[in-house]
mmCIF file of the N, C-alpha and C atoms, coordinates in Angstrom:
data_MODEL
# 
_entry.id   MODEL 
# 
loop_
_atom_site.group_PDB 
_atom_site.id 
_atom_site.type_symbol 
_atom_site.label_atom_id 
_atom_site.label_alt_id 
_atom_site.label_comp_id 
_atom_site.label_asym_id 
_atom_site.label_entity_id 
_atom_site.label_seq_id 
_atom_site.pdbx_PDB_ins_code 
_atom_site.Cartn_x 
_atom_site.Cartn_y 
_atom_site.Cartn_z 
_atom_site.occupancy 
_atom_site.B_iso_or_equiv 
_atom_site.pdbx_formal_charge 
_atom_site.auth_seq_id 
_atom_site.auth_comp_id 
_atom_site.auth_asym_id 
_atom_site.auth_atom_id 
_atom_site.pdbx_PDB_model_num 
ATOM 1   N N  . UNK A 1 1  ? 16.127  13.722 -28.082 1.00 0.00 ? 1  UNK A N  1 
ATOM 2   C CA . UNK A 1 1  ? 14.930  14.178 -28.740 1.00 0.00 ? 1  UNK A CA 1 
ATOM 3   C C  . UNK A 1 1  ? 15.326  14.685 -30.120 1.00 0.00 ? 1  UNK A C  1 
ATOM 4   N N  . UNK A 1 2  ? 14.433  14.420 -31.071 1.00 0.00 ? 2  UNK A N  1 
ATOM 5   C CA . UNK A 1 2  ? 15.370  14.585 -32.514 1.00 0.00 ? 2  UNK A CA 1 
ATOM 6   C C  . UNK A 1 2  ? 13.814  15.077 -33.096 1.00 0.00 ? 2  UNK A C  1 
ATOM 7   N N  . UNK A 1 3  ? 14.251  16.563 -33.546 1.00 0.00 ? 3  UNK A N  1 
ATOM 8   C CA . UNK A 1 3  ? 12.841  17.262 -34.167 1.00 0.00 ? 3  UNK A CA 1 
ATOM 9   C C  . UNK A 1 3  ? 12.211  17.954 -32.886 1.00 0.00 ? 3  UNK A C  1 
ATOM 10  N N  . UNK A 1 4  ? 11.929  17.765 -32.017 1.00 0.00 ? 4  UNK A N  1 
ATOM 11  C CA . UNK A 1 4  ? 11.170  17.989 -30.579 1.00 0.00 ? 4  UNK A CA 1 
ATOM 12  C C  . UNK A 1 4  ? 10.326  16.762 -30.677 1.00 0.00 ? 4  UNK A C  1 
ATOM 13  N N  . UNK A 1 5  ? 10.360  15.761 -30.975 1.00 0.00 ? 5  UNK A N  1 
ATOM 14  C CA . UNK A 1 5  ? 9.694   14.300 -30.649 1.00 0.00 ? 5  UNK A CA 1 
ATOM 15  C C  . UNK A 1 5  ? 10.359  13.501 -30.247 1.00 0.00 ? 5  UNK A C  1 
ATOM 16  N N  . UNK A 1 6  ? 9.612   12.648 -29.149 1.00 0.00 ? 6  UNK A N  1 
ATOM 17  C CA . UNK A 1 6  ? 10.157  11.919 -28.249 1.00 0.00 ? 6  UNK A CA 1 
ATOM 18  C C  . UNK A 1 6  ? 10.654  10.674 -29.539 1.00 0.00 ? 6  UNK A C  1 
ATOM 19  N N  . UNK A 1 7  ? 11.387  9.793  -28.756 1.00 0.00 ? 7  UNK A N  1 
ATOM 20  C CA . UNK A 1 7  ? 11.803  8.864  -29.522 1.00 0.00 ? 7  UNK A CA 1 
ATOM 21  C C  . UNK A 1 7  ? 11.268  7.781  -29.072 1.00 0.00 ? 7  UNK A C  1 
ATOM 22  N N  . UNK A 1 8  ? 10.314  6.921  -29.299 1.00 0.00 ? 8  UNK A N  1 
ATOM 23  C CA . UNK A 1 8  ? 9.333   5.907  -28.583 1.00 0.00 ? 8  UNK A CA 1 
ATOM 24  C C  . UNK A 1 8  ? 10.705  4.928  -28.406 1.00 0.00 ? 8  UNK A C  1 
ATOM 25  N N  . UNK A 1 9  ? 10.368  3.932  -27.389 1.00 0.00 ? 9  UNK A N  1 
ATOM 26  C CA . UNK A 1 9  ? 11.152  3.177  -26.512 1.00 0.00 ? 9  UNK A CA 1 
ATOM 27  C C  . UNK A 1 9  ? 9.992   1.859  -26.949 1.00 0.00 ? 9  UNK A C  1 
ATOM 28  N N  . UNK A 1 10 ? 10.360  0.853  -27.493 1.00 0.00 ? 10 UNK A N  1 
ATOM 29  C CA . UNK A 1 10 ? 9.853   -0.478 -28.321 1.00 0.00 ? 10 UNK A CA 1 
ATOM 30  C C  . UNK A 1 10 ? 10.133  -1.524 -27.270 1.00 0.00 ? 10 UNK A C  1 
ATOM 31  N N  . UNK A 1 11 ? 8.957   -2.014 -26.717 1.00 0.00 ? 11 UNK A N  1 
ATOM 32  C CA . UNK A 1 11 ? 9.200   -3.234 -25.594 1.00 0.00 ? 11 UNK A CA 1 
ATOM 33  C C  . UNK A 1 11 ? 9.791   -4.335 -26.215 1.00 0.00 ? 11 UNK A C  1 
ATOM 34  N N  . UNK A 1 12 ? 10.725  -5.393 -26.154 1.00 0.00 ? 12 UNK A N  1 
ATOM 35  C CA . UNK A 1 12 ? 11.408  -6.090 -27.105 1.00 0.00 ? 12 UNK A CA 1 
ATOM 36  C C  . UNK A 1 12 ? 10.670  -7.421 -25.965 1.00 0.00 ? 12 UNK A C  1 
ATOM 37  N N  . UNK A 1 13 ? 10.717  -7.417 -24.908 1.00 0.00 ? 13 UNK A N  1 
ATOM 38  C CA . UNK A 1 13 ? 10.640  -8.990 -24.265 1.00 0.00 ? 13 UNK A CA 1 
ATOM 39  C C  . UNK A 1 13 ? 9.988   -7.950 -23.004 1.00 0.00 ? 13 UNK A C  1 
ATOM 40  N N  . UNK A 1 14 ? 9.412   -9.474 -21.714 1.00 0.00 ? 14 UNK A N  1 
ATOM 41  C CA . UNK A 1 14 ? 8.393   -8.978 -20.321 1.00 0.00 ? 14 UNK A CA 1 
ATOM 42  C C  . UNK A 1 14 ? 9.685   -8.019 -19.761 1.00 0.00 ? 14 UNK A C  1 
ATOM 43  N N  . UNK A 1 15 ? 10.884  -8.227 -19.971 1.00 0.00 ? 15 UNK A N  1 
ATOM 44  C CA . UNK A 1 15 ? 11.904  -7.326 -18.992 1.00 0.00 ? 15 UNK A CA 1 
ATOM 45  C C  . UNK A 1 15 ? 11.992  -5.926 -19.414 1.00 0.00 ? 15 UNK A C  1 
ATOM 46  N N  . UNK A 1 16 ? 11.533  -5.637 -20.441 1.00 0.00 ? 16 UNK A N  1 
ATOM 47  C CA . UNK A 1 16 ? 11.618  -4.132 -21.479 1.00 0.00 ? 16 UNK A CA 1 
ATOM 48  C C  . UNK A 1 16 ? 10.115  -3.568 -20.393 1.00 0.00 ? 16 UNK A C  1 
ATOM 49  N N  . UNK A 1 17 ? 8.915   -4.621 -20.552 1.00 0.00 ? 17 UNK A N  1 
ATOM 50  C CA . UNK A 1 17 ? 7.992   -4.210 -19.985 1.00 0.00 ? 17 UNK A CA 1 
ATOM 51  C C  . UNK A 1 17 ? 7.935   -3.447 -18.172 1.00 0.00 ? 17 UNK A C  1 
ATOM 52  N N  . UNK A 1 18 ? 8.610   -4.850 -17.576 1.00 0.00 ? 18 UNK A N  1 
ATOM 53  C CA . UNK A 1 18 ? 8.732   -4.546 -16.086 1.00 0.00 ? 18 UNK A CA 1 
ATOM 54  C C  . UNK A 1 18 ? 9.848   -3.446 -15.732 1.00 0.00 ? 18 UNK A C  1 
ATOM 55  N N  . UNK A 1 19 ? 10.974  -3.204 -16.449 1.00 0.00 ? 19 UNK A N  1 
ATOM 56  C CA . UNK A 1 19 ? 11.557  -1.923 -16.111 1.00 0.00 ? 19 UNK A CA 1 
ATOM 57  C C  . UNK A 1 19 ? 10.715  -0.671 -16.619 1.00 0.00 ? 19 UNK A C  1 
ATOM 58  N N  . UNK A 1 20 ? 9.797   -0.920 -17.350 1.00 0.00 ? 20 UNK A N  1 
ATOM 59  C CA . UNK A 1 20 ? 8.545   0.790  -17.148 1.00 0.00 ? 20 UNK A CA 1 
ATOM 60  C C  . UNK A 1 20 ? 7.923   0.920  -15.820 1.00 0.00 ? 20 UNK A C  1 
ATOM 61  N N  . UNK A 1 21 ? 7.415   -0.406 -15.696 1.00 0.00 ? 21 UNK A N  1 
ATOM 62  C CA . UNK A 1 21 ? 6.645   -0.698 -14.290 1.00 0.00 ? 21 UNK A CA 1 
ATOM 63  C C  . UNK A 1 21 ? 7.076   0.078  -13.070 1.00 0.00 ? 21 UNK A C  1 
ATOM 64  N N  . UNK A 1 22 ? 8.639   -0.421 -13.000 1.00 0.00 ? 22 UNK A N  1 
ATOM 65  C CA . UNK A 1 22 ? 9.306   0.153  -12.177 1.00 0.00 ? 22 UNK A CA 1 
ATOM 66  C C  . UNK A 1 22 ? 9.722   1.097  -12.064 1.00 0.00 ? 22 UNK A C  1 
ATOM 67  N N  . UNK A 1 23 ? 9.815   2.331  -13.433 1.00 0.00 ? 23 UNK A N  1 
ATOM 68  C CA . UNK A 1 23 ? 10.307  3.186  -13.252 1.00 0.00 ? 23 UNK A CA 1 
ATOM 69  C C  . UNK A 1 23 ? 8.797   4.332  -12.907 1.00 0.00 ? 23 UNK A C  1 
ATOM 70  N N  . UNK A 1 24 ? 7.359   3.429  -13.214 1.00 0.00 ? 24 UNK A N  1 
ATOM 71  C CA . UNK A 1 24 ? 6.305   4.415  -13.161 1.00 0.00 ? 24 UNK A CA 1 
ATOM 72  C C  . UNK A 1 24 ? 5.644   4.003  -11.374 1.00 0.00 ? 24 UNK A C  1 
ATOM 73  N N  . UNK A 1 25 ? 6.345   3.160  -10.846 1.00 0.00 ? 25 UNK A N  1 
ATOM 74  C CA . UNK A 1 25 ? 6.063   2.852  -9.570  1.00 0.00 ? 25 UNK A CA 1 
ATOM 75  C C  . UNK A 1 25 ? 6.990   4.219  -8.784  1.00 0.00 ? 25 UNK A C  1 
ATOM 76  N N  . UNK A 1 26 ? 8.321   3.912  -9.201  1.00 0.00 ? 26 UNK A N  1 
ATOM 77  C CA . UNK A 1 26 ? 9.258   5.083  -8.505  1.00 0.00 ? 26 UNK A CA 1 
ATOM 78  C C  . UNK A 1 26 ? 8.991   6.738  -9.010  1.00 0.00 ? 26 UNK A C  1 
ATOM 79  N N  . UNK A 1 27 ? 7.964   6.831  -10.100 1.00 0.00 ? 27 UNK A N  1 
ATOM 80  C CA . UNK A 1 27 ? 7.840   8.397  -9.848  1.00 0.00 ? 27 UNK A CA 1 
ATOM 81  C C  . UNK A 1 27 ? 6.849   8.531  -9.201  1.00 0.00 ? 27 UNK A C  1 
ATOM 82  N N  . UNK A 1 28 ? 5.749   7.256  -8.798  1.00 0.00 ? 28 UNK A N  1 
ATOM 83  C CA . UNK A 1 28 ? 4.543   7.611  -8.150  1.00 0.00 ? 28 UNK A CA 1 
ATOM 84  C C  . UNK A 1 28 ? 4.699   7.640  -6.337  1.00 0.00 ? 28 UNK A C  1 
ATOM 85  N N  . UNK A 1 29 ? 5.965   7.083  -6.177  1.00 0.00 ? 29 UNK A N  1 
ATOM 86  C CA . UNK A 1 29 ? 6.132   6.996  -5.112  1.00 0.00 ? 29 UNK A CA 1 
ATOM 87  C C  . UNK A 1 29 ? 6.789   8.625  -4.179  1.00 0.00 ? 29 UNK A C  1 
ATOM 88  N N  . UNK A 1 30 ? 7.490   9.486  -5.368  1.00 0.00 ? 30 UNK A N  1 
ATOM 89  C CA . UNK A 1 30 ? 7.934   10.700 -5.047  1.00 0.00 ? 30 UNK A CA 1 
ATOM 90  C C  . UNK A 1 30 ? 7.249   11.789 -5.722  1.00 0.00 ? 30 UNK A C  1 
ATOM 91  N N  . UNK A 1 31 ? 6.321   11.698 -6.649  1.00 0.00 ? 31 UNK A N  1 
ATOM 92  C CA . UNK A 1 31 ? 5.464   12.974 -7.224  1.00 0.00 ? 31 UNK A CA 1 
ATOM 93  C C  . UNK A 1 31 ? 4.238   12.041 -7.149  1.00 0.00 ? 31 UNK A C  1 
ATOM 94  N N  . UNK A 1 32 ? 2.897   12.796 -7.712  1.00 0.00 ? 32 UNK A N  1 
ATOM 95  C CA . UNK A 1 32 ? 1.688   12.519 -6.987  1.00 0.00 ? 32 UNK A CA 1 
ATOM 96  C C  . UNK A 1 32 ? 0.897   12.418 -8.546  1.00 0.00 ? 32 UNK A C  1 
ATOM 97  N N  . UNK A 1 33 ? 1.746   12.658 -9.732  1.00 0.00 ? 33 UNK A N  1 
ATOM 98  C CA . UNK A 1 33 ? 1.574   12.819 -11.273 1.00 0.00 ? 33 UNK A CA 1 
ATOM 99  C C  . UNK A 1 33 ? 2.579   12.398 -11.958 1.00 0.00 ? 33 UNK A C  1 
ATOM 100 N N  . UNK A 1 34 ? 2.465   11.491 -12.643 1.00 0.00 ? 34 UNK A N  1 
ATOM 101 C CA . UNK A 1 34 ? 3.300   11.328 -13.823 1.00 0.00 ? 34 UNK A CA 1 
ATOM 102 C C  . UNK A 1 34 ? 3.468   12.615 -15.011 1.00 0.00 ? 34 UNK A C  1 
ATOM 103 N N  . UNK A 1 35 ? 5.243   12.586 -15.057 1.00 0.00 ? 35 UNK A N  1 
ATOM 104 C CA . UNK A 1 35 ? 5.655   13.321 -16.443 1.00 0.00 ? 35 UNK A CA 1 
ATOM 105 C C  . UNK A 1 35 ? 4.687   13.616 -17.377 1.00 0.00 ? 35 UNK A C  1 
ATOM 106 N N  . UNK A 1 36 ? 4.366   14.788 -17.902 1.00 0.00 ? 36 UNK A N  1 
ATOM 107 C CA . UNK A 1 36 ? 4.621   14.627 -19.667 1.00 0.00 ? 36 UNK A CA 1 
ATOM 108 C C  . UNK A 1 36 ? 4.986   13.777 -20.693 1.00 0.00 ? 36 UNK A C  1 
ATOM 109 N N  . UNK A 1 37 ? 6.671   14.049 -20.186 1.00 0.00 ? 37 UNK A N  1 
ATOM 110 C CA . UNK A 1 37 ? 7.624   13.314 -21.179 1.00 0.00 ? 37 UNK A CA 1 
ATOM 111 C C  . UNK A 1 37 ? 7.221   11.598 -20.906 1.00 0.00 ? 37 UNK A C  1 
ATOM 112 N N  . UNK A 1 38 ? 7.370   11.357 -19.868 1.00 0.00 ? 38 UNK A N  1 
ATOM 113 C CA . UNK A 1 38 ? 6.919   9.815  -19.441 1.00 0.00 ? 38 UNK A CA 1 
ATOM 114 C C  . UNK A 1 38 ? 5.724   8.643  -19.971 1.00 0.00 ? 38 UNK A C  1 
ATOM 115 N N  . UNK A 1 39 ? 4.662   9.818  -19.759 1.00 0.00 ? 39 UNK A N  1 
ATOM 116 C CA . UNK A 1 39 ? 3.443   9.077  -20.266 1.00 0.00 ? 39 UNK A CA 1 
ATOM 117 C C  . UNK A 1 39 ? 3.507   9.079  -22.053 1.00 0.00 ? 39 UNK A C  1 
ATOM 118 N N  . UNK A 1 40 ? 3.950   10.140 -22.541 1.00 0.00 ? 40 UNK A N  1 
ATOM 119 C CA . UNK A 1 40 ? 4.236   10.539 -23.857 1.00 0.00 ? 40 UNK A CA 1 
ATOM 120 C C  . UNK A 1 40 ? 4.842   8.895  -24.267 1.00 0.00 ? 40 UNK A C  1 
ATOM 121 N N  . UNK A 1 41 ? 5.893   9.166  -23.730 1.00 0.00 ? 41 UNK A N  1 
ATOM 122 C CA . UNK A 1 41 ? 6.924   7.774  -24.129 1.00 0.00 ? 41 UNK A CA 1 
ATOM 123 C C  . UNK A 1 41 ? 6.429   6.301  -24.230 1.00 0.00 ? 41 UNK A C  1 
ATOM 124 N N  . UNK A 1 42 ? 6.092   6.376  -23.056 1.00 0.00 ? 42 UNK A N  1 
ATOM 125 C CA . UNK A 1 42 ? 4.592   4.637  -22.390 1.00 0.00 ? 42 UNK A CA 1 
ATOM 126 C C  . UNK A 1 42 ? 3.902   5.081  -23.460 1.00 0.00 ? 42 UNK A C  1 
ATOM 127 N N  . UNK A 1 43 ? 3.248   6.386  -23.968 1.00 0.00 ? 43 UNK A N  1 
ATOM 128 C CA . UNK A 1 43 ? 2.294   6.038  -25.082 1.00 0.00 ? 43 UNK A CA 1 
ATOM 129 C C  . UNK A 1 43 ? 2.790   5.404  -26.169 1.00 0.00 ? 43 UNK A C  1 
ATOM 130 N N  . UNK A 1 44 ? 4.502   6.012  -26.743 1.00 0.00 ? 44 UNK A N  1 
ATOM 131 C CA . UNK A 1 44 ? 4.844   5.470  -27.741 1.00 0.00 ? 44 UNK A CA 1 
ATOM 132 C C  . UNK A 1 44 ? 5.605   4.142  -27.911 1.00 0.00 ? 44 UNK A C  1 
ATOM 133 N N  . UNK A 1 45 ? 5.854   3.766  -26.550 1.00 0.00 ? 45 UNK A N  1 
ATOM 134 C CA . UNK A 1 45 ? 5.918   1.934  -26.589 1.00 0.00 ? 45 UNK A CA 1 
ATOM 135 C C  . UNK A 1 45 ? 4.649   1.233  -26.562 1.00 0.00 ? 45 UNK A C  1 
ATOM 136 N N  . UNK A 1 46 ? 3.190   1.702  -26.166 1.00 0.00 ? 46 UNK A N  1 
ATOM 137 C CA . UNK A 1 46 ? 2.394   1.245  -26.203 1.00 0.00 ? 46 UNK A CA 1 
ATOM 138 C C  . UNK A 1 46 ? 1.912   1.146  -28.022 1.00 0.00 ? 46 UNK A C  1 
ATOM 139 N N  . UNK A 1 47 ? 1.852   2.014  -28.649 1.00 0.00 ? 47 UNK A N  1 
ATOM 140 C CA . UNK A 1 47 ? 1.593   2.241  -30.130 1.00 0.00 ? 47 UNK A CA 1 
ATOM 141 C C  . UNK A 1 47 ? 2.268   1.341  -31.118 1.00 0.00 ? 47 UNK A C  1 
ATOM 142 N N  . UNK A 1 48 ? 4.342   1.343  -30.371 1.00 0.00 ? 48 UNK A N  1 
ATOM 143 C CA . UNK A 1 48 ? 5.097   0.835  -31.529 1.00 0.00 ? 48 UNK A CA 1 
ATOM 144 C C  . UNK A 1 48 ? 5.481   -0.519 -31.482 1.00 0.00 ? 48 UNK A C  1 
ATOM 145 N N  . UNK A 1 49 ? 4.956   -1.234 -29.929 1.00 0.00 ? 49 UNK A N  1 
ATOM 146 C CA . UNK A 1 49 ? 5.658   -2.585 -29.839 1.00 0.00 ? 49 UNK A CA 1 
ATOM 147 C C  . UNK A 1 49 ? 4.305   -3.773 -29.965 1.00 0.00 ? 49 UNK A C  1 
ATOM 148 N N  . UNK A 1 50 ? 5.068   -4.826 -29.892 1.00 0.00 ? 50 UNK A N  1 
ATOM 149 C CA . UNK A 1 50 ? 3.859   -6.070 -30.084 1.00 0.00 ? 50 UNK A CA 1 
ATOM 150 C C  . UNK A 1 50 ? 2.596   -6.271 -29.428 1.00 0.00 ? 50 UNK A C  1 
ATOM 151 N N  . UNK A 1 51 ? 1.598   -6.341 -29.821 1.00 0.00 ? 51 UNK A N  1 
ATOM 152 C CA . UNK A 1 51 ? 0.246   -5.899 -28.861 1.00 0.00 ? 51 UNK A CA 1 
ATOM 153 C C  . UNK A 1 51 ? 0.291   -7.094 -27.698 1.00 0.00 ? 51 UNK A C  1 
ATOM 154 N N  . UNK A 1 52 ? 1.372   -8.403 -28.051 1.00 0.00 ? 52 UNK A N  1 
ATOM 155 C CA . UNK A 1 52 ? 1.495   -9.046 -26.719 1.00 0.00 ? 52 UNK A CA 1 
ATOM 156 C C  . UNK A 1 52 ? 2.302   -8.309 -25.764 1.00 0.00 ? 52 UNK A C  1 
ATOM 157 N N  . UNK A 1 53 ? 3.353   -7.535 -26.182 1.00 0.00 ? 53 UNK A N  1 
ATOM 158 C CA . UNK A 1 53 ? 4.022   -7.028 -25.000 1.00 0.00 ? 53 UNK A CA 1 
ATOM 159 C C  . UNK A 1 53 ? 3.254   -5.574 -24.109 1.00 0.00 ? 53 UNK A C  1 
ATOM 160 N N  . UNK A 1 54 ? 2.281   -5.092 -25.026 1.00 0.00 ? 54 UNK A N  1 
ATOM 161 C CA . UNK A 1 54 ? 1.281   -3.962 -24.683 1.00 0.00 ? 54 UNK A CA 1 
ATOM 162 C C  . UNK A 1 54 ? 0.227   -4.148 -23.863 1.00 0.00 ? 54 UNK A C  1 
ATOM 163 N N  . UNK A 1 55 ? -0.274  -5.838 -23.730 1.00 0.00 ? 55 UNK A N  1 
ATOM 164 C CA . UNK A 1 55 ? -1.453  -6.539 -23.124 1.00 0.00 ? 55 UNK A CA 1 
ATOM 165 C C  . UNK A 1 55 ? -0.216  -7.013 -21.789 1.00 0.00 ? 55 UNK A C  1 
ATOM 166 N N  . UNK A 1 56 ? 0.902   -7.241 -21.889 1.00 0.00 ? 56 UNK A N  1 
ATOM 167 C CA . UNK A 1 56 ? 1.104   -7.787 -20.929 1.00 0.00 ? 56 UNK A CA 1 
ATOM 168 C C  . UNK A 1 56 ? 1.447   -6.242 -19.680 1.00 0.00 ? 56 UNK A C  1 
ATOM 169 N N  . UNK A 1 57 ? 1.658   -5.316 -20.513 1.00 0.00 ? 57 UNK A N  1 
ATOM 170 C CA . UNK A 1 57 ? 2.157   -4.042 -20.240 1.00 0.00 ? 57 UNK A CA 1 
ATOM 171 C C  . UNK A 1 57 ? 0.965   -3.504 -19.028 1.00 0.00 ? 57 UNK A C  1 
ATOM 172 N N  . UNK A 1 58 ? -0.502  -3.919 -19.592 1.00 0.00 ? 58 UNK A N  1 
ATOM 173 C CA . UNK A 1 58 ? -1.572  -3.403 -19.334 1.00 0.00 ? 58 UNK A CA 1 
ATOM 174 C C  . UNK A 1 58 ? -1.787  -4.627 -18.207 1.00 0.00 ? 58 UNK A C  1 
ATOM 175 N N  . UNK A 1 59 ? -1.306  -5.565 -18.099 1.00 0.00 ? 59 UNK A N  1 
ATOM 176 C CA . UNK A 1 59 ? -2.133  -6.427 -16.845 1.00 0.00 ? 59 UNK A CA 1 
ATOM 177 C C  . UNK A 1 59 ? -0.954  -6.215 -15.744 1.00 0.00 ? 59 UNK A C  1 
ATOM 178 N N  . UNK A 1 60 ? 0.207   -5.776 -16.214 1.00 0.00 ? 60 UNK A N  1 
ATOM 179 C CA . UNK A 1 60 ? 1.229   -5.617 -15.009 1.00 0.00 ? 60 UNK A CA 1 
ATOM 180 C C  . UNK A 1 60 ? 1.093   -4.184 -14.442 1.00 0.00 ? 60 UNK A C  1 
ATOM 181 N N  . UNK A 1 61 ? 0.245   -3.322 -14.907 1.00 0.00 ? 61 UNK A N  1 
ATOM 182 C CA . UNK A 1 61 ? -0.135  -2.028 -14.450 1.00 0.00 ? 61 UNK A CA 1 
ATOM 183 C C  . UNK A 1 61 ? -1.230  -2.056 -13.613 1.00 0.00 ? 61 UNK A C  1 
ATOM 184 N N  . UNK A 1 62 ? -1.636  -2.773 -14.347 1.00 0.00 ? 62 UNK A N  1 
ATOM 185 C CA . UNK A 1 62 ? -3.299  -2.919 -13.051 1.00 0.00 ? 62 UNK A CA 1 
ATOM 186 C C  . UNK A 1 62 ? -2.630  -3.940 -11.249 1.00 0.00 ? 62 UNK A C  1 
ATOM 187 N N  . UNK A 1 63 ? -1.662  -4.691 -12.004 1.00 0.00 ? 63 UNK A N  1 
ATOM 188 C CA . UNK A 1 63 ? -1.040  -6.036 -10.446 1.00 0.00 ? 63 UNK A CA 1 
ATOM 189 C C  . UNK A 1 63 ? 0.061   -4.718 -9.584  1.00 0.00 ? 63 UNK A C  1 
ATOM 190 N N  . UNK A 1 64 ? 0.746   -3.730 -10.588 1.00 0.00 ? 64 UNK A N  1 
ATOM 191 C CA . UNK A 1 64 ? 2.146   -3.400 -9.776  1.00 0.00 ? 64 UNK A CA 1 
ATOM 192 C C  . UNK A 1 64 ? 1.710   -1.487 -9.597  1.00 0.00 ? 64 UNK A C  1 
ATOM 193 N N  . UNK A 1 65 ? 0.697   -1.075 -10.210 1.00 0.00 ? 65 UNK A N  1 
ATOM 194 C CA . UNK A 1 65 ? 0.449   0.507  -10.528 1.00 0.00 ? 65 UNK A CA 1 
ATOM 195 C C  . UNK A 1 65 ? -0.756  0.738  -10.557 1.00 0.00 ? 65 UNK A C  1 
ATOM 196 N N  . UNK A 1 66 ? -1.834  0.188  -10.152 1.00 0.00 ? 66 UNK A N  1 
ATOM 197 C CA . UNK A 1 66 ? -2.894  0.488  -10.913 1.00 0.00 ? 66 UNK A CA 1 
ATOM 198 C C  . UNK A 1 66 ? -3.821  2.298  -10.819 1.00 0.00 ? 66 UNK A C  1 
ATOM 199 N N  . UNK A 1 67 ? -2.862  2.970  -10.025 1.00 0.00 ? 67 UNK A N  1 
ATOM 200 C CA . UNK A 1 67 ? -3.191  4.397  -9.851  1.00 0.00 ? 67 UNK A CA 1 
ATOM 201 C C  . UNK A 1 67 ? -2.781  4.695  -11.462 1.00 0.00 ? 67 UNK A C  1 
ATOM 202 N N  . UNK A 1 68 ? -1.850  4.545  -11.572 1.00 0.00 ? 68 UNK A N  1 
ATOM 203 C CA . UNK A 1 68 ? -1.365  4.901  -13.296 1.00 0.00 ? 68 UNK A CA 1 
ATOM 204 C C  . UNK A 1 68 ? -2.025  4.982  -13.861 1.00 0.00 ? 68 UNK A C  1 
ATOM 205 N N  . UNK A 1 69 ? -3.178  3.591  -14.173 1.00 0.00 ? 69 UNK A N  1 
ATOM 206 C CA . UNK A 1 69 ? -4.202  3.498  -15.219 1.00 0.00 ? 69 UNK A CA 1 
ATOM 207 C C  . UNK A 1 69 ? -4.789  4.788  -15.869 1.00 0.00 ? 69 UNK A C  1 
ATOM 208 N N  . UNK A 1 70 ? -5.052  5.406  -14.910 1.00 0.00 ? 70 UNK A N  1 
ATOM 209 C CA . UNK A 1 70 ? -5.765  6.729  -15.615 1.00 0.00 ? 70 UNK A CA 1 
ATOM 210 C C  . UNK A 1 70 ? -4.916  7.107  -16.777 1.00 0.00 ? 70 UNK A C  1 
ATOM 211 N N  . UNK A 1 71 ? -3.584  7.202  -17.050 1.00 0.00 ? 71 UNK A N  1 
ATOM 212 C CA . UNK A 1 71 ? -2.886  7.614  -17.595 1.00 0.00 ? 71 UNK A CA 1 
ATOM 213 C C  . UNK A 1 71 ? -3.375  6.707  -19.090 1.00 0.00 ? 71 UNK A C  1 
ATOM 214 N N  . UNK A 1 72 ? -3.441  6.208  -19.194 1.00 0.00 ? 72 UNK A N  1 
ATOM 215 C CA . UNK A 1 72 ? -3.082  4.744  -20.208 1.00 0.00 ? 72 UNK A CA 1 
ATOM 216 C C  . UNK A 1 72 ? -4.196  4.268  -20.738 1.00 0.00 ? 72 UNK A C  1 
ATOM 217 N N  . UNK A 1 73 ? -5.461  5.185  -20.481 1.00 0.00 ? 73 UNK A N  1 
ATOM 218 C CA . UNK A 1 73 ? -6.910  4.584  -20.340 1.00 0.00 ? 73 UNK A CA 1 
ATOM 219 C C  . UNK A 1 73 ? -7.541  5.025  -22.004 1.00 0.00 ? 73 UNK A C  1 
ATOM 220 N N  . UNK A 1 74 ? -8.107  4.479  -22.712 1.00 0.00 ? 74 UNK A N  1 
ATOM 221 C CA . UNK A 1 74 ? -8.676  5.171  -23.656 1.00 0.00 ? 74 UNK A CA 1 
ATOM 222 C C  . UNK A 1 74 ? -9.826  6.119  -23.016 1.00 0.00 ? 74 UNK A C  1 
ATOM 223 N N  . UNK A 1 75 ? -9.437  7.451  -23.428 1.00 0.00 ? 75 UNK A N  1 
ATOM 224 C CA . UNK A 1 75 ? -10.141 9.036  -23.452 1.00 0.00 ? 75 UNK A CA 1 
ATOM 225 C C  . UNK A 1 75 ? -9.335  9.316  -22.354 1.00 0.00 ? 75 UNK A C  1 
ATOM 226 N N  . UNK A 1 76 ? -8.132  9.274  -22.157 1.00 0.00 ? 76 UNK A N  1 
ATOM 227 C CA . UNK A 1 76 ? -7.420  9.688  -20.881 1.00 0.00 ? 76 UNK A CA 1 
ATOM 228 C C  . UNK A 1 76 ? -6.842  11.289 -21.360 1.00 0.00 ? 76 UNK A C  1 
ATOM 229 N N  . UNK A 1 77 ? -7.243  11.989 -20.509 1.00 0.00 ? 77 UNK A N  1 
ATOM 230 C CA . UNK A 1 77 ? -7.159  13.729 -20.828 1.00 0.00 ? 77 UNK A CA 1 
ATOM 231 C C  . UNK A 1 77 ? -5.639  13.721 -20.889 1.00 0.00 ? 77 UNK A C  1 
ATOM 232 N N  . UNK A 1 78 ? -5.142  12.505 -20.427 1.00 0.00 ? 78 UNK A N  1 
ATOM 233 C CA . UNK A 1 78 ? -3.202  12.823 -20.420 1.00 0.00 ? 78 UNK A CA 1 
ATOM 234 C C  . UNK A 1 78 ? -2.373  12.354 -21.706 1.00 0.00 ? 78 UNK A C  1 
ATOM 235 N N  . UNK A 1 79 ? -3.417  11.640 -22.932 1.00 0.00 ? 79 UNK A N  1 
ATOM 236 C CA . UNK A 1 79 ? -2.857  11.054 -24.289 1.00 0.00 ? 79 UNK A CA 1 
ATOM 237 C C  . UNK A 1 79 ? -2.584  11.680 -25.095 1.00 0.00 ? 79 UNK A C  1 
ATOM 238 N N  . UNK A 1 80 ? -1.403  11.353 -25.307 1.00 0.00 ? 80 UNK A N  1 
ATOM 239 C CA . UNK A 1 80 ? -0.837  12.561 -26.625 1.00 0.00 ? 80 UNK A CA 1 
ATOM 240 C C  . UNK A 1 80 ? -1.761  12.733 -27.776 1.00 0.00 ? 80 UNK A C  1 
ATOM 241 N N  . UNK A 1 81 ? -1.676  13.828 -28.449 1.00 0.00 ? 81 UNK A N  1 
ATOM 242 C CA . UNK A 1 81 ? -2.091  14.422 -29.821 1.00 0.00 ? 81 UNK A CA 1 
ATOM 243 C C  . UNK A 1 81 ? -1.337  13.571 -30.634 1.00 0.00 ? 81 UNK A C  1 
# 
């Protein structure tokens, strides 16, 4: 963390995408809420990477997570400032 801001994580290809998948499947499977820091981050790969890898981001959340969605939703009470 450099400043107290997260450092956004830039989806480069679908495998950048599906290891979020997986890592937001495995916190949903042991806490009942996603991170702070987590969704913060998904926000800032969602913002900084290619809106194809962000659309594909968004249809593999609804097939592999779709409890998440709330998180990720436009007017979602959990989106960063």
């Amino acid at each position: 963390m450099k400043g107290g801001r997260l450092m956004p994580y830039r989806w480069k290809n679908k495998i950048d995408v599906d290891e979020t998948i997986v890592v937001i499947k495995n916190v949903l499977d042991k806490e009942s809420e996603l991170p702070n820091w987590l969704v913060n981050t998904i926000y800032g790969s969602i913002r900084d990477s290619d809106p194809a890898m962000t659309r594909f981001f968004y249809n593999e959340v609804k097939k592999h997570a779709p409890s998440s969605l709330k998180y990720f939703e436009e007017g979602s009470t959990r989106a960063p400032i």
